[in-house]
C-alpha positions as CSV (number, residue, x, y, z in Angstrom):
1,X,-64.8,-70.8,-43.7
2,X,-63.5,-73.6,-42.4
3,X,-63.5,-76.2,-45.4
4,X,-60.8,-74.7,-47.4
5,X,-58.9,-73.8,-44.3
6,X,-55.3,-74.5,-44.3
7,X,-53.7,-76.8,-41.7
8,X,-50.7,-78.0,-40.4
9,X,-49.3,-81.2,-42.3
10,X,-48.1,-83.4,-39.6
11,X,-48.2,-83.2,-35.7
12,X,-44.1,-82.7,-35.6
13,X,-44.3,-79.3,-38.0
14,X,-47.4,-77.9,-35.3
15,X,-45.7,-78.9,-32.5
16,X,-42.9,-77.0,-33.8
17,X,-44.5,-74.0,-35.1
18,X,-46.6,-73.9,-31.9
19,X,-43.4,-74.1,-29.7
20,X,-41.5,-71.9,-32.4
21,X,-44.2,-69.1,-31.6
22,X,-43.8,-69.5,-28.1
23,X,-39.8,-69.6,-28.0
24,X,-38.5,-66.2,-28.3
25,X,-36.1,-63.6,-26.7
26,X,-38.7,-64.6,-23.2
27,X,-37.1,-67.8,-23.5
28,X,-33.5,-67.0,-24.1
29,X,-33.4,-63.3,-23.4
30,X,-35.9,-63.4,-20.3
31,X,-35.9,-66.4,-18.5
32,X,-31.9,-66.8,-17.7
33,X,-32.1,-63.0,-16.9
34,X,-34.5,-64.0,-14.0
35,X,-33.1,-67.2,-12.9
36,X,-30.2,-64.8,-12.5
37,X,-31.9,-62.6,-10.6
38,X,-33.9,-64.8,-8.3
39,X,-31.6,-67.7,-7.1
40,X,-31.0,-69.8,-9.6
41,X,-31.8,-73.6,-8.9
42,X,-34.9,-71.8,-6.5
43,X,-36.4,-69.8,-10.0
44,X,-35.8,-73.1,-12.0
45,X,-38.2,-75.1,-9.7
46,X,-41.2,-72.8,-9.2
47,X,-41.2,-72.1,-12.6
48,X,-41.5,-75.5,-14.1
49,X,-44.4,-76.1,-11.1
50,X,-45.7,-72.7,-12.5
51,X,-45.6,-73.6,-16.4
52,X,-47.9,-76.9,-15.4
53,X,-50.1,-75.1,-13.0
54,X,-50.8,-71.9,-14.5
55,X,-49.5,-72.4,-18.2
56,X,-50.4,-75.5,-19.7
57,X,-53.8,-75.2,-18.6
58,X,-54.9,-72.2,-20.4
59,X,-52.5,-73.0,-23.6
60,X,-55.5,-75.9,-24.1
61,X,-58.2,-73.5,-23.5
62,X,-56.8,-70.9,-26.6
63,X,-56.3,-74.0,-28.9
64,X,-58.9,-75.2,-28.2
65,X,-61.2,-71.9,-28.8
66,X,-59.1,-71.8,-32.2
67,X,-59.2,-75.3,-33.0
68,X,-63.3,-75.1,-32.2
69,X,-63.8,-71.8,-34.4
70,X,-62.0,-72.9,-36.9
71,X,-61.2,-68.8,-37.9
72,X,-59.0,-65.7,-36.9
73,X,-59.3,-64.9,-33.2
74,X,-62.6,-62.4,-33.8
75,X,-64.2,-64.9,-35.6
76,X,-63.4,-67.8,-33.5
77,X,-64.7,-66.0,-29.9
78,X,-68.1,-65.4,-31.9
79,X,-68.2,-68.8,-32.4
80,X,-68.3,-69.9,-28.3
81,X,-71.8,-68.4,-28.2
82,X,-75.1,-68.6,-29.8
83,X,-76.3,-65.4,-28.2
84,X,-76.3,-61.9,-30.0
85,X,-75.0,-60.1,-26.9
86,X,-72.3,-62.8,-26.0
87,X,-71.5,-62.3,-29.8
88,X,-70.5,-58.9,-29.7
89,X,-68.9,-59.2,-26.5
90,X,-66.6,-62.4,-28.3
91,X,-65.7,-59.9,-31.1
92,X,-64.7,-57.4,-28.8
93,X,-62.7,-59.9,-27.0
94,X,-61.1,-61.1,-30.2
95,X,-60.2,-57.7,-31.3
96,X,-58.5,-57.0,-28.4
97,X,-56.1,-60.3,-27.9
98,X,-55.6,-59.5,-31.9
99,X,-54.4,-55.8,-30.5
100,X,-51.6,-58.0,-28.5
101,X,-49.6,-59.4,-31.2
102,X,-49.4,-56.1,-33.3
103,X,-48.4,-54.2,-30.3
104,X,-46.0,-56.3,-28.9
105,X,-44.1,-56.6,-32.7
106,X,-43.8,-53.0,-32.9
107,X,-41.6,-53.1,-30.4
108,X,-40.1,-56.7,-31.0
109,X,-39.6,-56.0,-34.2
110,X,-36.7,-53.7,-33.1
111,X,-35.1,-56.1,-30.5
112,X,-34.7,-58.4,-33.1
113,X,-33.2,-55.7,-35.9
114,X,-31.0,-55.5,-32.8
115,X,-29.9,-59.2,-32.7
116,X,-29.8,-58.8,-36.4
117,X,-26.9,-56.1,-36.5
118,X,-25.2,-57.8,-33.7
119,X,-24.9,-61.0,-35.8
120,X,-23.5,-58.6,-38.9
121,X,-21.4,-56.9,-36.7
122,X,-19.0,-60.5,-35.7
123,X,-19.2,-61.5,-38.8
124,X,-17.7,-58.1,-39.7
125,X,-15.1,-58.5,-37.1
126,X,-14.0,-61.8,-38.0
127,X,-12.8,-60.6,-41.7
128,X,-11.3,-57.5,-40.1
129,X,-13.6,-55.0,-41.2
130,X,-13.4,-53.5,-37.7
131,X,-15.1,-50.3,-38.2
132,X,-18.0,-51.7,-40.2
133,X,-18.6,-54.2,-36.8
134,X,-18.3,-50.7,-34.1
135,X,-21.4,-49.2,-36.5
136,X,-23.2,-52.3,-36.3
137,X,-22.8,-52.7,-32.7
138,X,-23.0,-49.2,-31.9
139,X,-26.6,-47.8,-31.0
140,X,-27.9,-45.0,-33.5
141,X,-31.3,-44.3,-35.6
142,X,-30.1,-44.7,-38.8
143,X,-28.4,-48.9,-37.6
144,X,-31.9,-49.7,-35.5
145,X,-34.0,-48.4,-39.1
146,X,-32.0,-51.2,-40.5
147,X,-32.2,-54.0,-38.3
148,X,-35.7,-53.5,-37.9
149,X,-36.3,-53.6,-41.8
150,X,-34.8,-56.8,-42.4
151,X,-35.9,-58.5,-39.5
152,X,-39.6,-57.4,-41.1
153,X,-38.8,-58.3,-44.4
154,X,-37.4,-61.9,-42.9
155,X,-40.8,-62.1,-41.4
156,X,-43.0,-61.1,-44.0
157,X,-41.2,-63.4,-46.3
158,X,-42.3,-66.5,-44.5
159,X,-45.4,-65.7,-43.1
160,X,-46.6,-65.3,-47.2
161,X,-46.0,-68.7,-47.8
162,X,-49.1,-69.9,-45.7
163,X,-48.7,-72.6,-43.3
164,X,-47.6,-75.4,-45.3
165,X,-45.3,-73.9,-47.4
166,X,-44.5,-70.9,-44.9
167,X,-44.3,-71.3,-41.4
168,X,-44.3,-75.1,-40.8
169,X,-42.0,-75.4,-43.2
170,X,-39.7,-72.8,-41.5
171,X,-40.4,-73.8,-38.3
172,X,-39.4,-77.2,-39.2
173,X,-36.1,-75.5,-40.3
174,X,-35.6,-73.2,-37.3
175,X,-35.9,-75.1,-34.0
176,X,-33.8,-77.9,-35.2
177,X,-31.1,-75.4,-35.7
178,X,-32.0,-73.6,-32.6
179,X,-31.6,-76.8,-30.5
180,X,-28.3,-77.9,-32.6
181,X,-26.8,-74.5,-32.0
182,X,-27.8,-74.3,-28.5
183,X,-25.6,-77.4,-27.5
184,X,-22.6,-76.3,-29.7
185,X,-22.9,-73.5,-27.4
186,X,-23.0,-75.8,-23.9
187,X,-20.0,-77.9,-24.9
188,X,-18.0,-74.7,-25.7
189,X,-19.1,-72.9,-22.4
190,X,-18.7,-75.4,-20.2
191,X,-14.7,-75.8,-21.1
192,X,-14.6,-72.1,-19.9
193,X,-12.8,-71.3,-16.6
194,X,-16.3,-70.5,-14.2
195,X,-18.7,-72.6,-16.1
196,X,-19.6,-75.1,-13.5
197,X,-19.8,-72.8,-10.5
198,X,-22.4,-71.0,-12.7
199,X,-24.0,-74.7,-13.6
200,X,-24.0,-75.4,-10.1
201,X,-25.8,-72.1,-9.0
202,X,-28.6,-72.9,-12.1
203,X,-29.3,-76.6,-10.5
204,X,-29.0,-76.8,-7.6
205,X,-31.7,-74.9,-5.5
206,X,-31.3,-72.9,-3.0
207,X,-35.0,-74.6,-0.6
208,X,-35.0,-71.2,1.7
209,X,-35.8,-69.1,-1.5
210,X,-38.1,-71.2,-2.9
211,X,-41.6,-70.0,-1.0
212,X,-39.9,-66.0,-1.3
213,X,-43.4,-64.4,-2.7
214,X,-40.9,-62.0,-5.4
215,X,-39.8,-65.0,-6.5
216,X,-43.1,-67.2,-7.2
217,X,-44.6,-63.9,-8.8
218,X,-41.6,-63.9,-11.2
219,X,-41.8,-67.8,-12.0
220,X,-45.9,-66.9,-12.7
221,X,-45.3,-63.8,-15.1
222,X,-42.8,-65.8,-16.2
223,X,-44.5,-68.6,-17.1
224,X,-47.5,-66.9,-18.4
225,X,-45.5,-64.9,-20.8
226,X,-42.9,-68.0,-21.8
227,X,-46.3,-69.7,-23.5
228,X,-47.5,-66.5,-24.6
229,X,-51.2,-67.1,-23.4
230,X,-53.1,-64.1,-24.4
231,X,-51.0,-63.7,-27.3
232,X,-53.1,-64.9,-29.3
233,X,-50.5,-67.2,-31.6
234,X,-52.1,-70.1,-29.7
235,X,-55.3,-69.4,-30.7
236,X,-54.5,-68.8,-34.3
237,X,-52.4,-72.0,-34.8
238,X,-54.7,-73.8,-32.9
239,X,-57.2,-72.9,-35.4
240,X,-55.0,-74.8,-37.9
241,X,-54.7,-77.6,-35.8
242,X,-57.0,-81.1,-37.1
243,X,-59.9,-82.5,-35.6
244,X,-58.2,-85.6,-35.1
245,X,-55.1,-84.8,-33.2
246,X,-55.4,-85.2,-29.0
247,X,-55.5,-81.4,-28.6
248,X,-54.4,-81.9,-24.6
249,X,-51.3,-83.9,-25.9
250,X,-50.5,-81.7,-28.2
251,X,-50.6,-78.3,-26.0
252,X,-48.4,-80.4,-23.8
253,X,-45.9,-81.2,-26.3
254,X,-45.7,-77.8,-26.6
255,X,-44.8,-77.3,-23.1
256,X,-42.4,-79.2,-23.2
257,X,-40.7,-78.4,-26.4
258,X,-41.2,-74.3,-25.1
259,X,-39.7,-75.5,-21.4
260,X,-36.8,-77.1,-22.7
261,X,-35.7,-74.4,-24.6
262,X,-35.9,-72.1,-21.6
263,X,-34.2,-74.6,-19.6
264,X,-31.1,-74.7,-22.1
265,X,-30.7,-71.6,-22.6
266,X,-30.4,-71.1,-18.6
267,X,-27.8,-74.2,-19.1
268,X,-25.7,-71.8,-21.6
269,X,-26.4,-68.4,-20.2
270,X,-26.0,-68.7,-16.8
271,X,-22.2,-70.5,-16.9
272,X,-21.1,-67.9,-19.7
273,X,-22.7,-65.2,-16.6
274,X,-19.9,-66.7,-14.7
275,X,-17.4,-67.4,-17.0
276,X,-18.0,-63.7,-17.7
277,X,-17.1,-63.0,-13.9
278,X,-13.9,-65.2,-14.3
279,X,-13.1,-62.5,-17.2
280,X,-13.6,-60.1,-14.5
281,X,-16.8,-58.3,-16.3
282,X,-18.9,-57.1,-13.2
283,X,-22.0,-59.4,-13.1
284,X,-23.5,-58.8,-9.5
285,X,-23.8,-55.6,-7.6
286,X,-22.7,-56.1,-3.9
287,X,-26.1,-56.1,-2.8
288,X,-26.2,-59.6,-4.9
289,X,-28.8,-57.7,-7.6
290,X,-28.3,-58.6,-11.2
291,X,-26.4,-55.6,-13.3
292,X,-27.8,-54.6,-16.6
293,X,-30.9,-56.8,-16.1
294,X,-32.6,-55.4,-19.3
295,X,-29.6,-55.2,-21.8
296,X,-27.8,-58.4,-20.5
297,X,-28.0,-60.2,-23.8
298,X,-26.3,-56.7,-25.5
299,X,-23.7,-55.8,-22.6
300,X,-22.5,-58.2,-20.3
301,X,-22.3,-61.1,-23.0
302,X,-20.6,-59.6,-25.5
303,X,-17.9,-58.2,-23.4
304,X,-17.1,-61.8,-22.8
305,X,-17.2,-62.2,-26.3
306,X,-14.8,-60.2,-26.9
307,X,-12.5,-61.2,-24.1
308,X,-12.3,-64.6,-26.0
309,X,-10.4,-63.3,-29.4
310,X,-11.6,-64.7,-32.3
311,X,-13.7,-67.3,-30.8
312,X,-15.3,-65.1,-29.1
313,X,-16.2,-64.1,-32.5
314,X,-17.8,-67.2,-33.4
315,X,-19.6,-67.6,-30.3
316,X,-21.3,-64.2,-30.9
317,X,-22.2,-65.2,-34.8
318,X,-23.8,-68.7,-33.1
319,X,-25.2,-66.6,-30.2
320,X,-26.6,-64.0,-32.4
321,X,-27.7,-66.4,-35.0
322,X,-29.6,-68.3,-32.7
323,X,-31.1,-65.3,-31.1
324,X,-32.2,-63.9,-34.3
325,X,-33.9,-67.5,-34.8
326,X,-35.9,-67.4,-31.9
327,X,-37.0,-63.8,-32.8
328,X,-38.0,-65.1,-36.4
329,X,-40.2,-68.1,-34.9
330,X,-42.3,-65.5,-32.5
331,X,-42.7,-62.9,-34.8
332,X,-44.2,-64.6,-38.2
333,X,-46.2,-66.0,-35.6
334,X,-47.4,-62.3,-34.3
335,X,-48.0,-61.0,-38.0
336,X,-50.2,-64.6,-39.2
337,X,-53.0,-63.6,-36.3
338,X,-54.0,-59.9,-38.1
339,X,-52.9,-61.3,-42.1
340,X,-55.4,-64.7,-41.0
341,X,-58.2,-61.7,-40.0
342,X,-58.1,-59.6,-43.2
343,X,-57.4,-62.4,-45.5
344,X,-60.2,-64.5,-44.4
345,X,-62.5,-61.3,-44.1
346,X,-62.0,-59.9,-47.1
347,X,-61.3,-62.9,-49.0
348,X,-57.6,-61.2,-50.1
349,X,-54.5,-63.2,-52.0
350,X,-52.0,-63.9,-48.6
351,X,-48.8,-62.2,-50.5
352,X,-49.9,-58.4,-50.3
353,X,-52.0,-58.7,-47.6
354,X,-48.7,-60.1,-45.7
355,X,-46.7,-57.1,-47.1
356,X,-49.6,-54.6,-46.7
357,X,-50.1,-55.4,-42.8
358,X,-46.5,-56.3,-42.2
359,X,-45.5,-52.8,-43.6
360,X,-48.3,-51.0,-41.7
361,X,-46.9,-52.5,-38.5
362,X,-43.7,-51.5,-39.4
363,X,-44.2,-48.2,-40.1
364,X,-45.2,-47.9,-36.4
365,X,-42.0,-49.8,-35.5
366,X,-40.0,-46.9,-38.0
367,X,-42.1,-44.3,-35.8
368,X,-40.7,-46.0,-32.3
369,X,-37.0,-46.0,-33.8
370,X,-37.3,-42.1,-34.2
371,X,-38.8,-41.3,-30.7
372,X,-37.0,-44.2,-29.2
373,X,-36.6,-42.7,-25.4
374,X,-40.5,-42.1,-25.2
375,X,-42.0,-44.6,-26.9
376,X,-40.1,-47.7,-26.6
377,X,-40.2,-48.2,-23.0
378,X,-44.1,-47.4,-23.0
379,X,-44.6,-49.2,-26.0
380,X,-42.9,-52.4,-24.6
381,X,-44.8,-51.9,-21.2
382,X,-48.5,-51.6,-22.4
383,X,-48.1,-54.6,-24.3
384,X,-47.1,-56.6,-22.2
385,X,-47.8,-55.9,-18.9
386,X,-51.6,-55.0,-19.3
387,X,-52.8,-55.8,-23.2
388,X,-51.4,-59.4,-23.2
389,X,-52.9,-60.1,-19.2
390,X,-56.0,-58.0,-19.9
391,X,-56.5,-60.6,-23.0
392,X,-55.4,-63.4,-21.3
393,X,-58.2,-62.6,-18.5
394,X,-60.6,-62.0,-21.1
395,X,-60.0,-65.4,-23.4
396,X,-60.5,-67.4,-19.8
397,X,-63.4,-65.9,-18.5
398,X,-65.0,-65.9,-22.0
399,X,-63.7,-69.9,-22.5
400,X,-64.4,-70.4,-18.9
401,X,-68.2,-69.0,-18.1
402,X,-69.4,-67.5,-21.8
403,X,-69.0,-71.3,-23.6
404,X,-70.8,-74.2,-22.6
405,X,-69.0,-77.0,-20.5
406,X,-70.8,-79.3,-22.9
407,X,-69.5,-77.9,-26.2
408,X,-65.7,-77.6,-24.2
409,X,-65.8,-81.2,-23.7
410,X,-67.3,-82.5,-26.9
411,X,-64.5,-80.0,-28.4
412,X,-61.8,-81.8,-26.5
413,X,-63.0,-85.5,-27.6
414,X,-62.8,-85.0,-30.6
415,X,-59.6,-86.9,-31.2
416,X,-59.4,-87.7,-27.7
417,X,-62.6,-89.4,-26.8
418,X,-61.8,-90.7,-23.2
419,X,-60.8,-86.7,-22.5
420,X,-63.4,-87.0,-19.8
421,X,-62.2,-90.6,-17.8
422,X,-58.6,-89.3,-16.9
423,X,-57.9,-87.1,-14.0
424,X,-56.9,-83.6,-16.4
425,X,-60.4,-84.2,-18.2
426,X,-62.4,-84.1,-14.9
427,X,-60.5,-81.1,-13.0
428,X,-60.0,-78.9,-16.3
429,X,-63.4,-77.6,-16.9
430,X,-63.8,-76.3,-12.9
431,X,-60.0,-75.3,-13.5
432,X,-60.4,-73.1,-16.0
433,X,-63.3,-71.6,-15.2
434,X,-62.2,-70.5,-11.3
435,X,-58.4,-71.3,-10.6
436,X,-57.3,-69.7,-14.0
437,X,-59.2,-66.4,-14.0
438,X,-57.7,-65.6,-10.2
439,X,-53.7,-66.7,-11.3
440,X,-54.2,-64.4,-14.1
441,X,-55.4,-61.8,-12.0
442,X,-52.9,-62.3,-9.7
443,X,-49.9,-62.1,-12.7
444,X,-51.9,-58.7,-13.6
445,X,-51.6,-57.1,-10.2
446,X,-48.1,-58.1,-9.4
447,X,-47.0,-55.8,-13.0
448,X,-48.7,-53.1,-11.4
């Protein structure tokens, strides 16, 4: 299986994809909504402690499982083990971090068919067709069956074109223009009216909140999410990933790449929050909670938008546009783990079986538009507040306890053969195999 197995090109174009699955609306959506939310400067310190402590060491344990198997994430979790029991118990565990990514684009799917019509809708404005941007902007069944639809067809587009020629060469395309647009954004912002105050309250950290248990729970989920571990797009791109690269330098390159965009998009977000305030759009309830939490992206920021006249215009096509990137880069990600299964499986071309199962999942996402009080919410909850930890758990104890510390290691050397002689080499076996499993627990009990 693994000889004629695609893989990525060059380090850059993994590093990229990698991070491009791992950058999404967590990043840009989620992670200035809870600096907001939980001092500032305070959240922005745990959680870069809490992407190196909890994250980074279990992104190399799913790349490493994917790099070692060589397969989709069923396949690859049979691998770790020679025995027939631990076997079937790796398939089981493979099936269900495959059920994360399915689950979780149902639903995603949606918020980006959102971000989709948004972008439409000031482009409308902008030429004048005022009543054409209201529909786009406005909430209704038939405007969320769109979006969704062409933020599928956007995915299943690239996700066809295999690795090479698909996602790395997309990806490669994407988070250039994702960092480019991101500091066309900054410079603009910060020649608003309130930008540095809000600056200010994102760096500098307030010490007194720092040990505030609320807050170090939301740096961990945080965290845990921003690198989607149990997500499975780790494992499956890690399964494309050669021998020869230094797998631990790559998952950190990752990191970094996935940090910085979080951090930037808490440099853009959190002055336009204030600059917003200068507008006089209500940010902050009295009691200092965060308005709008969930639809801050669709409410608060577009009010200032729209406060700015025709650049605000602009700024909500960039804004939009580089939302809608994001989105893209996580979701061809989520579709590649389930078309890798069946392709591989069943020995099928990649084009239909990348329409097939991107159609089938959408047809579940068309279902969720229709019934969208009942089943969004609930969708949106199970997937990621129990599948995705419940894999996570899984893929460490499994990596941790079910394969050997021997085959871990020799995995790890390969293109890093002093992986043992440095301090990360020595501590991340015991690491992973005690410290991990009880963090992850711990992110799993604080979303109940």
């Amino acid at each position: 299986m693994s000889s004629n197995r695609e893989s990525f090109s060059s380090r850059l174009g993994f590093i990229l994809a990698a991070a491009g699955a791992a950058v999404g609306l967590g990043n840009i959506w989620g992670f200035p909504t809870q600096a907001a939310s939980n001092g500032g400067g305070a959240f922005l310190l745990v959680y870069l402690v809490m992407i190196l402590v909890v994250a980074f060491p279990m992104l190399v344990v799913e790349m490493a499982i994917g790099r070692y198997g060589q397969a989709n994430p069923v396949d690859s979790m049979r691998s770790l083990t020679s025995n027939p029991l631990g076997k079937k118990f790796g398939a089981f565990v493979g099936w269900i971090g495959l059920s994360v990514p399915s689950a979780v684009l149902m639903f995603y799917s949606i918020v980006g068919g959102w971000l989709i019509c948004f972008l439409l809708g000031a482009m409308a404005n902008v030429i004048g067709l005022h009543d054409v941007s209201e529909w786009f902007k406005g909430f209704s069944i038939e405007r969320n069956l769109l979006g969704t639809i062409i933020f599928y067809v956007l995915t299943i587009l690239i996700v066809q074109g295999g690795i090479k020629d698909g996602i790395e060469k997309w990806s490669t395309r994407l988070m250039p223009a994702l960092f480019i647009l991101f500091g066309l954004l900054f410079v603009y912002i910060m020649m608003q009216q309130g930008a540095v105050e809000g600056l200010k309250h994102y760096l500098i950290p307030d010490f007194e909140k720092v040990m505030d248990k609320k807050l170090i729970l939301a740096a961990m989920g945080q965290g845990f999410f921003s690198l989607t571990i149990g997500g499975c797009s780790m494992l499956i791109y890690g399964s494309y990933l050669s021998k020869k690269e230094n797998l631990p330098k790559m998952a950190m390159n990752v990191t970094l790449v996935d940090t910085a965009v979080a951090f930037i998009a808490g440099l853009v977000v959190m002055p336009a929050m204030f600059v917003a305030m200068q507008k006089g759009v209500q940010i902050y309830a009295e009691d200092g909670s965060l308005l709008s939490s969930d639809t801050l992206v669709f409410t608060v920021l577009p009010m200032m938008f729209d406060s700015l006249g025709l650049f605000g215009d602009l700024f909500a096509i960039v804004f939009f546009l580089l939302l809608t990137i994001a989105a893209l880069t996580s979701s061809i990600s989520m579709l590649e783990c389930s078309v890798s299964l069946v392709s591989e499986r069943f020995e099928t071309k990649r084009t239909p079986t990348s329409w097939v199962l991107g159609s089938l999942i959408a047809a579940f996402s068309v279902v969720i538009v229709f019934n969208f009080g009942e089943l969004f919410g609930l969708v949106a909850m199970v997937a990621t507040q129990y599948l995705q930890p419940v894999a996570a758990l899984l893929f460490c104890v499994f990596g941790g306890w079910v394969w050997s510390r021997h085959s871990k290691i020799k995995e790890l050397e390969q293109g890093y053969p002093e992986f043992q002689q440095g301090f990360f080499g020595k501590v991340w076996p015991l690491y992973v195999k005690f410290v991990c499993p009880i963090l992850v627990i711990t992110v799993l009990w604080a979303s109940f």
